[in-house]
N, C-alpha and C positions, 0 to 999 in steps of 0.2 A: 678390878674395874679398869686402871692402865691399858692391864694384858687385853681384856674383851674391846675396846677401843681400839688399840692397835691391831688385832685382828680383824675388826669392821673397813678400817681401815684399809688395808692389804686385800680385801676380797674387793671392793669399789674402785680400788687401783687397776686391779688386774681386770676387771669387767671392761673398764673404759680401757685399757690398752687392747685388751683380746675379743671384744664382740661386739661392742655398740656402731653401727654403723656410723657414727661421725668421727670415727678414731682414721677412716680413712680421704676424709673430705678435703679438701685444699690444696696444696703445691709440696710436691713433695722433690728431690734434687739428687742426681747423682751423677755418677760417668760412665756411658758405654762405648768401650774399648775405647775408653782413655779420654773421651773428650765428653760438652756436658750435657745434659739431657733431664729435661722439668717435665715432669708427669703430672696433671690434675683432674682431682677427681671432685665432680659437681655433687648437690645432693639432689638434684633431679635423676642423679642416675648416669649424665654425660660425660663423658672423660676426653680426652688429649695425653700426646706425647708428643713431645718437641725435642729431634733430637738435632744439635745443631751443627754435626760435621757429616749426617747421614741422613737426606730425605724421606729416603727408604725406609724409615721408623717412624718419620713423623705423622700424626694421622690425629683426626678427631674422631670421636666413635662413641658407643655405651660401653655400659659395665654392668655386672651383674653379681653380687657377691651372697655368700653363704658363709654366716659367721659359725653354723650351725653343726659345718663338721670339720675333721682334725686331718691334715690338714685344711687350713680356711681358704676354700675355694675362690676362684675369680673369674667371670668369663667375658672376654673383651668383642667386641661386633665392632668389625671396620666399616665402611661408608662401600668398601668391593664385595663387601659380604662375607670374607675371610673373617675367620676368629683365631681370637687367641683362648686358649684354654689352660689356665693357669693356677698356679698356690701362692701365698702369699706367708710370711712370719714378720710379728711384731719383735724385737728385742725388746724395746720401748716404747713409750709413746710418741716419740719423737726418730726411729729408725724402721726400715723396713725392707722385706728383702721381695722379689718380685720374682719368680721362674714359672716360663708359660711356650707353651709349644705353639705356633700356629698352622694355620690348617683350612682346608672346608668345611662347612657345616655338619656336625653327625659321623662326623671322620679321626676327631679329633682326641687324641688321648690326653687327660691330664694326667702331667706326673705326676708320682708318690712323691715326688720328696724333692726338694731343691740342692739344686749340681749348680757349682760356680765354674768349674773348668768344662766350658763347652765346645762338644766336636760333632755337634748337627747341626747342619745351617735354618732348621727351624726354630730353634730354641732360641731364649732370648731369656737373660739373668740381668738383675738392677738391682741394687743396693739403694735403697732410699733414704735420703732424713730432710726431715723438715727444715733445715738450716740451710740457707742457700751459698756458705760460706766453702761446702763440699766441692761447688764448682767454680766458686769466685778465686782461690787460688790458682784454678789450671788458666785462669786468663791472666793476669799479672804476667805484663812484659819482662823481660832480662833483659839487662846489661850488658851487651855485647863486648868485648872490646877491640882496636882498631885492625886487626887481623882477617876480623870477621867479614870484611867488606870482601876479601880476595875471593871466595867462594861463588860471592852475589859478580863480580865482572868475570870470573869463569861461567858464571851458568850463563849469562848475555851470550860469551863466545859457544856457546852448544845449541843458541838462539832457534830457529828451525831446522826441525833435523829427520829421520825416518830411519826406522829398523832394519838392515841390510839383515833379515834374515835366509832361511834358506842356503844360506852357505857354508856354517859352519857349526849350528846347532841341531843335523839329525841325528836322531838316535837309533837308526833303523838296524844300525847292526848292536845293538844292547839292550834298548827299554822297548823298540818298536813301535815308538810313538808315532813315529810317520811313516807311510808307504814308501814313500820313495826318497832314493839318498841324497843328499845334496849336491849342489848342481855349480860348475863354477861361473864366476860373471865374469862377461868382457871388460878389458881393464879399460872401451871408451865410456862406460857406463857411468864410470865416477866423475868424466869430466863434463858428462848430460846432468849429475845429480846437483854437483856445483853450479852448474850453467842456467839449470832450472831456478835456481834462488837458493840451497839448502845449505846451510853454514855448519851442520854436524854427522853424523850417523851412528847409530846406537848397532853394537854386531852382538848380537845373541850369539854365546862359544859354549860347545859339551865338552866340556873339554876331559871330564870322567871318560868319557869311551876313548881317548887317548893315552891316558896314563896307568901306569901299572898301579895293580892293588896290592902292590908288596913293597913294603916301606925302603926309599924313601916314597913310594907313589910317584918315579920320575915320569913328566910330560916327554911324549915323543920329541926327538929333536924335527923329526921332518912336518910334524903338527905345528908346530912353533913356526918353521917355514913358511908353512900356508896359513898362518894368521897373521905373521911380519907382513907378506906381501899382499895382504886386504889391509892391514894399517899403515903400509908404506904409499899404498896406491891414495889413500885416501886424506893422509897428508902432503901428499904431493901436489894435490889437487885443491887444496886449498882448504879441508874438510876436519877438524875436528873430528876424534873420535872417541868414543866410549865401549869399552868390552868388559864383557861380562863373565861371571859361572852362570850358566842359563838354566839348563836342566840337572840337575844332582839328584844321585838316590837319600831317600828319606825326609830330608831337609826340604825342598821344592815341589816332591812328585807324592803322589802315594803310592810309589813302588819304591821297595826297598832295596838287598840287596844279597845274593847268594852267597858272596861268598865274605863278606866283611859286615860286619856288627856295627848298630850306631854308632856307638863311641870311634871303632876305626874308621867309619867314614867322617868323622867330624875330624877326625886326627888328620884326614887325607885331604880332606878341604883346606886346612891351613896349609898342607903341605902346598898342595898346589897356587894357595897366592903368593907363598912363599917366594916359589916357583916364576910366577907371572910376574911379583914385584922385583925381584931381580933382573930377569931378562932384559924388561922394560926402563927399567933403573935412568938410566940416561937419552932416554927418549921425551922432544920437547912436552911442557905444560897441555900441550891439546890431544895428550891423548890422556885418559880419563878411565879409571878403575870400577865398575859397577859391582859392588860386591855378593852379589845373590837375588837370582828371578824370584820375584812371587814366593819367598818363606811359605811354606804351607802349617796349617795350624797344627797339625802334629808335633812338629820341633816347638809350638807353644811361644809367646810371649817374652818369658825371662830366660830359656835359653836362649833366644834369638838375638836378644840385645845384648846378652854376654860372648855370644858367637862373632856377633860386628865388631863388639869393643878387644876382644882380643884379636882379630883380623886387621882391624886397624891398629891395632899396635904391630903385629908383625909386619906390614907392610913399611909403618914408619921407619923401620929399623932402615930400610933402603931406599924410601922416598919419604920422605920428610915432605916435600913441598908437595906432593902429588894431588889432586883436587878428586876427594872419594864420592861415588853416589850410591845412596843406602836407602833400599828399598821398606818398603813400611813392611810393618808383620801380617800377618792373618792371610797371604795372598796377595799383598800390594795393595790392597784396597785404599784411598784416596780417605776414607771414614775411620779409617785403621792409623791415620797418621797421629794418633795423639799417645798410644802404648809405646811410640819410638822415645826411647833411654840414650841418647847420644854424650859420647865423654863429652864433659864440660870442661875440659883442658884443650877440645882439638876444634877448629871452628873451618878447615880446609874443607869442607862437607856438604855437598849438595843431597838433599832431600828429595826420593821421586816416589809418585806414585802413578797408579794405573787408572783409565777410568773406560767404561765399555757400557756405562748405563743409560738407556734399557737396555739389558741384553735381548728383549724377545725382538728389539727391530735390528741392533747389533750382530748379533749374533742367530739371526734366522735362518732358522733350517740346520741348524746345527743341534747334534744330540748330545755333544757331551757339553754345553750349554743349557741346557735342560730348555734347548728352544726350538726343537726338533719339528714341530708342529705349527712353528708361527711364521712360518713363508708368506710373503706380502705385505708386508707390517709396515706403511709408512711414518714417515717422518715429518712434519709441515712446517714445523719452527715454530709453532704458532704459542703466546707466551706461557699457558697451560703443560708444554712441553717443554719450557726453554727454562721454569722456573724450578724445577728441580736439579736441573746443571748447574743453574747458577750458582744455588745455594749449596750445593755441595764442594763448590769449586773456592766460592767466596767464604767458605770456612778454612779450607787449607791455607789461601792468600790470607785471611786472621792469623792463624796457627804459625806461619811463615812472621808473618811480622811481631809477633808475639814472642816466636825462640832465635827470632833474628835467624832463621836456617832458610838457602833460598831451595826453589821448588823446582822440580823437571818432571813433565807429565810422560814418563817413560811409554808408557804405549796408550794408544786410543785408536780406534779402527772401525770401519761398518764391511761386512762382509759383500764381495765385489755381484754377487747376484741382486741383493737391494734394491729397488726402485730407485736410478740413476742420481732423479732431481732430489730424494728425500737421501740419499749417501751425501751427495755433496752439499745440501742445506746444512747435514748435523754437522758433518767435519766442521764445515766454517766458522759452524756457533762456537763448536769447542775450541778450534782454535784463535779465533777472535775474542774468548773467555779466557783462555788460558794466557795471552798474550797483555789483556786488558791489567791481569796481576802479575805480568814480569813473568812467567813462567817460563821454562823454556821447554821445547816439547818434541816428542820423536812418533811420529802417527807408526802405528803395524797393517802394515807391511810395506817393501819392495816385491815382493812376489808372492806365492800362493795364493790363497783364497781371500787375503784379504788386498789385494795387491794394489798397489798408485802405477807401477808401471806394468805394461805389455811387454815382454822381452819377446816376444815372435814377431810384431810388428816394430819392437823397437822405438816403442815409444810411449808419453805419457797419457793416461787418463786426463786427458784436459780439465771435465769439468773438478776431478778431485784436485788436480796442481792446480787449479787459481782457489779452491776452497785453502791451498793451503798456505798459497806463495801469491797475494793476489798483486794484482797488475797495478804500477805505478802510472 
């Protein structure tokens, strides 16, 4: 009799954990990519996700579920008409796992099976439980201690700033990412950049198409030349700087590499800060290490934070005091900032991320933006637009004061064909966003296509310089 009980038992258990539609009703809690996000599902059918360091997921919408087949189906309806097309698995009754692609309507494949290591930007994995305690940890401030403030008055001094690209990161003779090679600047340029109001500049450096791939990986000496004399110019003038590895194989790009293997390009990348932290060694506090563009999701998560944390140790070896900025994972992304793992020994560290959202008004007309087709896309400022900046901005300004790490909005930019007044409305907002949370920030570009200044007429974009430097 026991046994037949505890077998009634166990079959009423697992009914309510694996099929009654109330097993999925209420507030359910997790983290995506690292920061927190409460999903709820109504029993009229309506559902929400609030994700709070990415707008871009949050949405109210329906749901649709089928307890009926294995795995237990889900299909989500956004308010734009896009679906998600999804599975779902109990552990418990109190955990749950989410994997769903989105899509168009009648386009859309559900997966067989849920994947937690994701390398399609349609997908989207959650770990759920009912205990809201999953994310009440990742908000609990730390303890800083007095050290930590040096990083927060270095990032003041990188205050406003702009990407002097174009000069030092083509890759036209290796990756071919750009048509044409870089181009040098006149040395009055740095003291119009000063002149205009700007207190820093961020130099994107390839510095892989400069150095041999045969160990030790030595950097050209006459490369090194010509990035002395773009950091000499630009301290002379009054300008902080920050230099970077911008483009790398494997690690930043999704081109790899012919003739050296992961592991030796990862081996070659140390070589080369090695490299850069010595040279620099005795060069003042204002000039600033950026230790890798845009990590792409290939190099993953947990290498990536084990790649900074020994990079930052090799560097200490020669610059102990040197103020590092460590880019977020996944891309840079600004949503990406809570996966970052930073030694809890070293506090000299500025934090930056990237922010370019919408890209469709961003980035228009551009194809490998997947925005190729959305030429004319205004901007108004109007609050319906301005409140998704916000809150994406005002979750890193939390995030920042939470791990005590300060913040630099490494690039932000609208592409120079844009509708004039809708370029210079968005810049402003972000930078008057960015600035409202201490931020310090470097808009992209000085030249190309996303460009603030005219170098043929030799002068600036007015209405983007008062978006960025406004008038006293």
């Amino acid at each position: 009799m026991k046994f037949i009980l505890l077998a009634l038992l166990s079959v009423v258990y697992l009914s309510c954990v694996t099929h009654p539609d109330e097993s999925i009703v209420g507030e359910w809690y997790g983290l995506k990519d690292g920061s927190p996000v409460t999903v709820k599902f109504n029993d009229d059918q309506t559902m929400s996700i609030h994700a709070e360091a990415f707008s871009g997921l949050s949405f109210a919408g329906q749901y649709k579920i089928n307890f009926d087949v294995e795995p237990i189906a889900i299909d989500l309806t956004l308010p734009s008409g896009m679906v998600c097309a999804a599975i779902i698995s109990f552990s418990d009754a109190k955990e749950m796992e989410f994997y769903g692609f989105f899509g168009a309507p009648g386009q859309t494949q559900r997966p067989a099976k849920i994947e937690k290591d994701l390398q399609r930007p349609d997908a989207i994995y959650l770990k759920l439980n009912r205990d809201k305690k999953v994310i009440e940890q990742k908000t609990n401030e730390v303890t800083p201690p007095k050290e930590a403030e040096l990083a927060f008055e270095r990032n003041k001094r990188l205050g406003r700033g702009l990407n002097l690209n174009g000069l030092l990161d083509n890759n036209s003779g290796d990756l071919h990412l750009y048509p044409i090679p870089d181009q040098p600047i006149k040395p009055e340029y740095f003291k119009m950049i000063a002149e205009a109001g700007f207190n820093s500049v961020r130099i994107p450096v390839t510095w892989s198409v400069h150095a041999s791939k045969i160990p030790p990986y030595t950097i050209e000496s006459a490369f090194f030349e010509k990035v002395d004399n773009i950091v000499n110019q630009c301290l002379e003038n009054g300008l902080a700087v920050s230099i970077d590895i911008h483009y790398y194989p494997y690690i930043n790009m999704h081109h790899g590499d012919d003739d050296l293997s992961f592991d030796e390009n990862i081996d070659r990348f140390y070589s080369l800060w090695e490299q850069i932290a010595e040279h620099y060694k005795d060069y003042p506090p204002e000039v600033y290490f950026d230790l890798l563009n845009e990590p792409n999701m290939e190099v993953g998560v947990q290498r990536y934070n084990e790649l900074i944390a020994k990079t930052i140790q090799l560097i200490r070896g020669t610059n102990p005091d040197r103020t590092l900025i460590i880019g977020t994972p996944n891309l840079g992304q600004s949503w990406t900032i809570g996966l970052l793992d930073l030694p809890e020994d070293d506090w000299n560290l500025i934090v930056q991320i990237h922010y370019y959202l919408p890209h469709l008004f961003t980035h228009q007309g551009l194809a490998y933006a997947s925005a190729a087709e959305s030429e004319g896309v205004m901007w108004e400022g109007n609050p319906e637009e301005k409140k998704p900046i916000e809150s994406d901005l005002a979750y890193c300004a939390k995030w920042s004061k939470t791990h005590s790490r300060p913040i630099n909005l490494g690039e932000f930019g609208v592409v120079e064909y844009a509708d004039p007044a809708s370029r210079a409305r968005y810049i402003r907002f972000i930078r008057e966003t960015a600035e409202k949370y201490d931020f310090s920030f470097h808009i992209w570009g000085f030249r190309e296509i996303f460009r603030v200044f005219d170098e043929e007429a030799g002068k600036w974009n007015e209405p983007v310089l008062k978006a960025l430097i406004p008038e006293k």
